[in-house]
N, C-alpha and C positions, 0 to 999 in steps of 0.2 A: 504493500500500500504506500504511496506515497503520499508523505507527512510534509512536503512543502507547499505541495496546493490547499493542504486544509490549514495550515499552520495559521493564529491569526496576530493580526499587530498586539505588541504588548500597550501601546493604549490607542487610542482613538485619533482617528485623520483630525476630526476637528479641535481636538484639546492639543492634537501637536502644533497646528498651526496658531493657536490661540498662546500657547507658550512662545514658539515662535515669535510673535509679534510683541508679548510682553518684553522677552529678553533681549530685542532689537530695540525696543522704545525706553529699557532700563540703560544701555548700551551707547543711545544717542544721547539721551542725560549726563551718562558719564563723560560724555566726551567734550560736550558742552560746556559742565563743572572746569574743564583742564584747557580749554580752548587758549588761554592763554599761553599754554605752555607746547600744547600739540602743534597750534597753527604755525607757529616759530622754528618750530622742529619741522615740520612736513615740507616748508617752506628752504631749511636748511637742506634736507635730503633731495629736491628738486635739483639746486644749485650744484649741488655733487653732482650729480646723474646728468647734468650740462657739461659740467667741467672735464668731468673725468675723463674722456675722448687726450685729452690734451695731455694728461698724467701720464694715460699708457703711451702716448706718442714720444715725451720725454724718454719715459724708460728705455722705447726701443731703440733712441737714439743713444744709449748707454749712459743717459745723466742719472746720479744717483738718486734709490727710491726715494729717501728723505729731501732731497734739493727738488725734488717733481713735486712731491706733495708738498711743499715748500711754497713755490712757485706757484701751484694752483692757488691754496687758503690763499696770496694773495691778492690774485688774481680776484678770487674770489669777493673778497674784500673792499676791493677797488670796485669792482659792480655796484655791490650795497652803498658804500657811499658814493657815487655818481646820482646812484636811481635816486637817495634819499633825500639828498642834498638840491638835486634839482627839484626835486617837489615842496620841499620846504621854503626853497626860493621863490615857488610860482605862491606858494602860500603867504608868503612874508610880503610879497609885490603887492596881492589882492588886499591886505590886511590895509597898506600904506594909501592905495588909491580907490577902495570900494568908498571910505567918507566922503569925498568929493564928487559921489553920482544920488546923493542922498536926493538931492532937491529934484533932478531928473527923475530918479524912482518912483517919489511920488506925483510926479506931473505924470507920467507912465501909470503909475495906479487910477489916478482921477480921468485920465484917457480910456482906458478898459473897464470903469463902470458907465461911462458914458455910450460906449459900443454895447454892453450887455444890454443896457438900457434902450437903446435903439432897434434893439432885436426882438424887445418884449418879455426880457425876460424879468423874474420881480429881483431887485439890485438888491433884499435886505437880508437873505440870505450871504448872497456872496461880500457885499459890503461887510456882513458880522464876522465871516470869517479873517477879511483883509484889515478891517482894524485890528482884528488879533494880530497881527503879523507887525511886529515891528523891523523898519528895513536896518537898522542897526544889526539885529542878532547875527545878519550876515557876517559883517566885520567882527562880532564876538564871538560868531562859529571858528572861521577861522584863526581868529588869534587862539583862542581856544585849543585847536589840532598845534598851532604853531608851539604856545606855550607848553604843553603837556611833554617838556622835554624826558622826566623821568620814563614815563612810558616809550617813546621812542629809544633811548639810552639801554633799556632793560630788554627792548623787541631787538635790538641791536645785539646786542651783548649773547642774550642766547641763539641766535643765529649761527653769530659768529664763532663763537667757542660750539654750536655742535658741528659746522663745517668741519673746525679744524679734527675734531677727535673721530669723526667718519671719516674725512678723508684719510689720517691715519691708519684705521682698521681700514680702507680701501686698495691697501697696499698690497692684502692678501685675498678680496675679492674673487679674482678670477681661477686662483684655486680652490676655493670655497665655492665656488658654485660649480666646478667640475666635479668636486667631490658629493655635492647633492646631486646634480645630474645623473649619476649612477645611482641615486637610491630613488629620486622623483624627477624624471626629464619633463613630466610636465608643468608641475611647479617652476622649474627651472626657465622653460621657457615661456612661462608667462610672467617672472618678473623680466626677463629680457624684451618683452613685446613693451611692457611697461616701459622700459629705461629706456627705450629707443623712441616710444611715441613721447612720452614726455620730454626728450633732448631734443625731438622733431618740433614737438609744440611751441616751446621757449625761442629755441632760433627761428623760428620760422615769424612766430608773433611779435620779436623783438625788430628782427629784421625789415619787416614789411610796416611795422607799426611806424619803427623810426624813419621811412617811406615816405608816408601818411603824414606825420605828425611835420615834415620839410616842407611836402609841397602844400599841407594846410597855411603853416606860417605864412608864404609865400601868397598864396589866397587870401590870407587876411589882411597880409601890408597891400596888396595891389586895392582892397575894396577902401584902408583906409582905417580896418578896426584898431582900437586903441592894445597894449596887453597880446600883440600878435604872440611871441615867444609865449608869455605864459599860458595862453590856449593852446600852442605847439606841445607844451610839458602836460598839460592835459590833457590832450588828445591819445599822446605816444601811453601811459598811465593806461587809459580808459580803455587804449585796445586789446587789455589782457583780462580784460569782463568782456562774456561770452554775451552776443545778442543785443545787450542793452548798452555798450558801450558807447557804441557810436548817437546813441542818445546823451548819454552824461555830458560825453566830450563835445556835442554840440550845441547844446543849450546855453549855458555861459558866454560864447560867443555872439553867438544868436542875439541875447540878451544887450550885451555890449553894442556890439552897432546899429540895435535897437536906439539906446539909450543917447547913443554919439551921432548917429548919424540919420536915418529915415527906415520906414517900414521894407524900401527895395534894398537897402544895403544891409539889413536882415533876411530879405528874401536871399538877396546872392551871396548868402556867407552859407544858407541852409543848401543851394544847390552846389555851391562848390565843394561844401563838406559830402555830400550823398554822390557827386560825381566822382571823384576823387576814390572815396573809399569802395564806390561801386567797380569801378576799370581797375584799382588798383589790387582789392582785396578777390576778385569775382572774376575777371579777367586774368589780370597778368599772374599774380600768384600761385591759382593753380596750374599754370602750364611749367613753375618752376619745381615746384612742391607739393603738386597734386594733393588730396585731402590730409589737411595735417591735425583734424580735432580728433578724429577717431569715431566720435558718435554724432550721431544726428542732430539736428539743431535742436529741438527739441528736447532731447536726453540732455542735452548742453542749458537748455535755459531753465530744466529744472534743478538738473544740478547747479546754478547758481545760485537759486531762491532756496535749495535743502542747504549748501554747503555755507553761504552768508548767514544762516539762521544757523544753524550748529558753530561754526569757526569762528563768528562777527566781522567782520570788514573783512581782513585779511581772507577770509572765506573765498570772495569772490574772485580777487585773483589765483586762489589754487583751485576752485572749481571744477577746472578739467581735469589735472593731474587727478585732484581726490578722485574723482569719478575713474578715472583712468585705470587708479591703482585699484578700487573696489571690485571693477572689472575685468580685473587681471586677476587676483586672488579668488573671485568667486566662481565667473565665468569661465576666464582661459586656461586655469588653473584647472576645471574636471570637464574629460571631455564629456559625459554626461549633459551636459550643461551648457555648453559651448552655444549650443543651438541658438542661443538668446542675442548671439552677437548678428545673429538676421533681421531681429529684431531694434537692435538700438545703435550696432556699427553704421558707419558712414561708407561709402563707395561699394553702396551694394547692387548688383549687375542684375537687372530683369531679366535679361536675357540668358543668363547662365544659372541663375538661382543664389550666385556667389557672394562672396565679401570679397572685394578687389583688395589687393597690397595696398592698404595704407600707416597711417601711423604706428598701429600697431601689431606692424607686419614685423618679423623679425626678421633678421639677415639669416644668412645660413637654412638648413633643412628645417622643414618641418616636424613636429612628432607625426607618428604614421597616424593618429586620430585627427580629423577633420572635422569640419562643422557641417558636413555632411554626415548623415546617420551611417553609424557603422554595418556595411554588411552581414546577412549569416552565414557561417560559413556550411556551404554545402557539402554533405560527404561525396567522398571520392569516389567517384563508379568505379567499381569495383570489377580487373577483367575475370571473365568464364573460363575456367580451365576448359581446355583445348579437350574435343572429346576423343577419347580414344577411338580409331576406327574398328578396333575387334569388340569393343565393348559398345553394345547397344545399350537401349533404354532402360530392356527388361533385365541389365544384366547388372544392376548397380548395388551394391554392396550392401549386404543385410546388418542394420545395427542392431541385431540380436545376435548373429554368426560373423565377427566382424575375420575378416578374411574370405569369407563366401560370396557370390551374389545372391542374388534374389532367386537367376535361374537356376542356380546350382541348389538352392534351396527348394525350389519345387519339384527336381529330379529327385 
């Protein structure tokens, strides 16, 4: 009798899936609680997974492993304070010249209830909200980000010290994953799909962003807006949030030559910024770097709204990575599972049913499991022995008289 077809679950489909979701929702609390310290680390571990290309290149040229890992951290280093430093300066700029658009803002406010008002709509709602708003808080927002030196100091600081002690233990990486390799090739190669779409993601977003964020400058000195560069440092920022970036990064402008100039030299800051990012990001990019997010836009815009709510600010730009990594460990990690990446990968082929090589395509071979369902294996047809021509039908071997046949048993 077979005891696997009757065998039954030790509890119940719906109290596992009910735990399931408890221990997922106890899980995303905990991580929440630590956000502070997780998102600084995740953020560290990205910057390696960039860098690291450069380390083993040292090495192979015989520089020693300490002076390569050396060399990176500062390498490393020097990234964080460029990125930090130029945003702190777009914030310090906006802090010194947002009080001198006060009076404009509110000529601006008392404008757009005059247009609400023209339209029919009743002004005392939105009038209630817009007195709430004092145009000040602006300038107090900012100073605010600016002042909060300890928190930036301390977002610094663990970054930086985890850079340095991973890339350290980086030194023995690539034995360390040959050595799992042999025990779990698939794990194996889904943190490598990881490292590779994540290294594709950062250069590819920094590259095209810093693109964007030249020829915006250049669009805004030619229309005339005031604060060109520090919309340039906004922009290049804003293009490493998935979907809604190029909203953040346009609005503030928009706003500006609003306020300096007339309503057409806001219309043509909004066309030049959506033409621009349209040929540059939609056009040209893919034909250099074909899909570099890994999942679909969609998958992308919610992992920005799940990963800014769990991680806070910083959330949003590791958005994809996290998603990436979640990806990689859950999905590309059992091929059981795999399947899911037809569902939420990017560059996937109608026509073939496939996921095309993209980011999170790795180099080298694949494991023999695909995201195709695995076949069953058919048994071997089996060949007929060859029938003897003295032996006929009736003459086949009695397994009662084994040495007799059949005929020899009837005689």
């Amino acid at each position: 009798m077979d005891t696997d077809s009757t065998r039954q679950p030790i509890l119940p489909r719906f109290l596992i899936i009910v735990l399931g979701l408890a221990g997922l929702a106890f899980g995303i609390q905990f991580v929440q609680g630590l956000q502070t310290i997780v998102a600084p680390v995740f953020l560290a571990l990205n910057l390696v997974v960039v860098v690291h290309p450069l380390q083993a290149y040292l090495i192979s040229k015989r520089v020693p492993a300490i002076v390569a890992a050396s060399i990176t951290v500062v390498l490393v280093m020097a990234l964080l304070v460029a990125f930090f430093g130029l945003n702190a300066w777009a914030i310090a700029e906006l802090v010194i010249v947002l009080p001198s658009y006060s009076g404009k803002l509110a000529e601006l406010y008392g404008d757009i209830i005059g247009v609400t008002t023209s339209w029919g709509l009743t002004p005392e709602v939105i009038q209630s909200q817009l007195n709430a708003f004092d145009f000040s808080s602006l300038t107090d927002a900012a100073l605010k980000v600016l002042s909060n030196v300890s928190a930036i100091v301390a977002l610094l600081t663990t970054v930086i010290m985890t850079v340095f002690f991973v890339i350290m233990d980086s030194l023995q990486f690539p034995a360390r994953l040959q050595a799992i390799s042999n025990v779990a090739p698939q794990f194996t190669y889904a943190m490598r799909s990881f490292g590779q779409g994540v290294r594709r993601y950062w250069i590819v977003a920094t590259i095209f962003g810093l693109i964007v964020a030249v020829f915006d400058v250049i669009a805004l000195w030619i229309i005339g807006v005031p604060l060109a560069l520090v919309w340039g440092v906004l922009a290049f920022t804003t293009n490493y949030i998935p979907n809604v970036g190029l909203i953040i990064g346009l609005v503030p402008p928009t706003l500006m030559a609003l306020l300096e100039g007339s309503w057409w030299d806001a219309f043509w800051v909004v066309v030049a910024y959506l033409t621009l990012n349209f040929v540059i990001q939609s056009i040209i990019q893919p034909k250099f770097t074909g899909e570099s997010v890994g999942v679909t836009p969609f998958i992308s815009f919610l992992s920005l709204l799940f990963w800014y709510w769990v991680l806070g600010p910083l959330g949003a730009l590791l958005a994809l990575p996290a998603t990436l990594l979640v990806k990689a460990l859950l999905v590309d990690a059992d091929p059981r599972a795999r399947w899911i990446n037809l569902l939420i990968s990017s560059g996937f082929n109608r026509h073939t049913g496939k996921i095309l090589a993209t980011s999170g395509a790795p180099m080298g071979p694949e494991p023999e499991t695909t995201l195709e369902p695995e076949p069953t294996e058919e048994p071997a047809p089996t060949s007929e022995p060859e029938e003897d021509p003295q032996t006929t039908s009736g003459d086949a071997e009695d397994p009662e008289n084994p040495g007799t046949t059949s005929g020899d048993a009837i005689k």
